[in-house]
N, C-alpha and C positions, 0 to 999 in steps of 0.2 A: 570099455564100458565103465571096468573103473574108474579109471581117472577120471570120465565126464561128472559121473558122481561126487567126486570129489571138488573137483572146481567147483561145479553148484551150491554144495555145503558151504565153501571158502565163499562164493560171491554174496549167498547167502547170512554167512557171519559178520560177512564185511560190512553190505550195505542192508542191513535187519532193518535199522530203524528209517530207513524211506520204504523200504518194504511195508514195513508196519503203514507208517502214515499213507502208504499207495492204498491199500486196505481198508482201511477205516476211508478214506473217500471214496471207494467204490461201492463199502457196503453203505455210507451215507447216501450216496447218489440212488443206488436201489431203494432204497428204504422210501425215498420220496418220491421216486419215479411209480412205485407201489401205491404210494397211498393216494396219488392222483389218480391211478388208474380206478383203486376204489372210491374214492368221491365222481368218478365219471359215472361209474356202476352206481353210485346215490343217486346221481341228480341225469341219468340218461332219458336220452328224452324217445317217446316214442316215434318210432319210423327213421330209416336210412336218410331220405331225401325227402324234405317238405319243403318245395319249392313254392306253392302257394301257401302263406300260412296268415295271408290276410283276410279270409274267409273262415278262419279259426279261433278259437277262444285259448287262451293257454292257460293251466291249472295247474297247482303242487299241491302234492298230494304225501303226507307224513303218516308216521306212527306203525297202527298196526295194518298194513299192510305187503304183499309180496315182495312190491319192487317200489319203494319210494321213489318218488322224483318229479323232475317237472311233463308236463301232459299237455300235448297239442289233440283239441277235440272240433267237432261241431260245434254250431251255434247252436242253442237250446237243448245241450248234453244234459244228462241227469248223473247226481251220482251216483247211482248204480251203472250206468256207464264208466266214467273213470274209473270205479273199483274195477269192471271188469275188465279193460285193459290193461290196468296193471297189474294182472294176475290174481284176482282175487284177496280175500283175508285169511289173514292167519287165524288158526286155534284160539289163539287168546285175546282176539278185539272183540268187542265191546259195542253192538250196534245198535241197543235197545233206546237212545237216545239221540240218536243219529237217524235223518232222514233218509233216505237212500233216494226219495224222489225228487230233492231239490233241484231246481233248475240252476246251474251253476253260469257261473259269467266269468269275465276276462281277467285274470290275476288271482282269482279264488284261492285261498287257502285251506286243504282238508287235514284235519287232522284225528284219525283213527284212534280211540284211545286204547288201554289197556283193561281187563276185566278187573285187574287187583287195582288201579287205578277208580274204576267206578266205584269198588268195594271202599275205598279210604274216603271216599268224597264224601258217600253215604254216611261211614261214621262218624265222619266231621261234622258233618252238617246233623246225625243223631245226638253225637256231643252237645253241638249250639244250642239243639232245641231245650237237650234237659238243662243249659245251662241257663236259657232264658227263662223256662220252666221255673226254675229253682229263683231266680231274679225277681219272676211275678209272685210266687209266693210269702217271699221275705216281703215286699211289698204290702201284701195281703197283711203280712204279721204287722209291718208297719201301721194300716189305716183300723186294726183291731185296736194299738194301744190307744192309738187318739180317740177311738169310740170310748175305751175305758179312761182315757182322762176325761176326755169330756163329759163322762157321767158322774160326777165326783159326788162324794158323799158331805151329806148337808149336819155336818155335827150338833145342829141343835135340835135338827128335826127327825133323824136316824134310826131306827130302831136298831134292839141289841144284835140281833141278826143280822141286821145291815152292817154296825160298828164291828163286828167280829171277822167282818172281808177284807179290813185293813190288815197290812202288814204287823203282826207283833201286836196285837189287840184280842187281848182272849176275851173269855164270858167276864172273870170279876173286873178287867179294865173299861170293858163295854159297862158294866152296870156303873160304874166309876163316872165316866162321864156322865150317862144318865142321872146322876144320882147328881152331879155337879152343875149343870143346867139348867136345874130346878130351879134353884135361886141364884146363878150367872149365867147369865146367855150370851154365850163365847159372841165377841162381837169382832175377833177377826183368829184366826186358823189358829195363830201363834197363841192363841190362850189357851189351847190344848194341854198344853204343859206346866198347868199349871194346875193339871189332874194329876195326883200319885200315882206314879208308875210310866211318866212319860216324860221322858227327857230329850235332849237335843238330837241323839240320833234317831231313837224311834219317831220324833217332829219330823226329821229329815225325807226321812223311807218314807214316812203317808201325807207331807203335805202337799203332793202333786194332784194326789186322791181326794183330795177334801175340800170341804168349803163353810161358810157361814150363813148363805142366804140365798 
């Protein structure tokens, strides 16, 4: 019994590396012979023998349910039918937007989704809305300033209260104008500065705001 021991280690050390490579292509050959077997288990079709299947509608059917795959039915199957062949649903699909009485037809594809699936849609689609939300408002902000441009202020005809809404125009700059009107009547925006205490940038900041007539 020794010795047989012995040989085998020797044949063993001798020829290791086709050893090896015999090995690695049998666990290869498993490995795919395996995952065929699981893709049949995906895509099996219901029934042993469907020898008439021209009086049948066929449907695949994904996602969240038992047994994925493709589905030989009646004509005018519902899908609550197809679920129920295929073993019903899981725990976590998702049917609240899903008909279950649709009349299905020949190629149908069903696709079952997931609950955390519906839940991301939703907030995507809550995202979009405040995002549009937020889009129409700035909008809103938009069609405000051009209501305040286009009410601009009439520098000859203005009261001090009215001139004191301008940017940078306190009470004695407002009487300033006033006072300068009197006997010049700004005949176009840019004579504003030629009241003390207004110069080219304060011109700048209100002549969008102002006017002469």
């Amino acid at each position: 019994m020794k010795k047989i021991f012995v040989r085998i280690f020797d044949f063993i050390k001798k020829y290791k590396s086709y050893i090896l490579i015999i090995l690695i292509v049998v666990v290869s050959i498993f490995s795919i012979f395996m995952q065929n077997i699981e893709k049949k288990e995906q895509m099996k079709i219901n029934g042993k023998s469907l020898d008439k299947k021209e009086d049948k509608i066929c449907v695949y059917i994904t996602g969240e349910v038992k047994n994925q795959g493709v589905y030989y039915l009646e004509e005018n199957s519902r899908l609550c039918d197809l679920i129920d062949i295929c073993g019903g649903l899981t725990e976590m699909a998702e049917i609240s937007d899903i008909n279950l009485a649709k009349k299905l037809v020949d190629s149908d594809k069903i696709v079952i989704p997931k609950i955390k699936d519906t839940i991301d849609n939703n907030e995507n689609n809550l995202i979009t809305n405040i995002v549009e939300d937020e889009i129409e408002n700035l909008d809103d902000v938009d069609d405000i300033d051009n209501i305040n441009s286009s009410e601009k202020i009439n520098i000859n005809t203005a009261s001090k209260d009215m001139l004191q809404n301008l940017d940078g125009i306190g009470e004695k700059t407002a009487e300033k104008i006033i006072e300068y009107r009197k006997n010049n009547k700004f005949q176009k925006i840019e004579d504003i500065m030629e009241v003390s205490g207004i110069g080219e940038a304060k011109f700048e900041a209100i002549k969008d705001y102002i006017c002469v007539d």
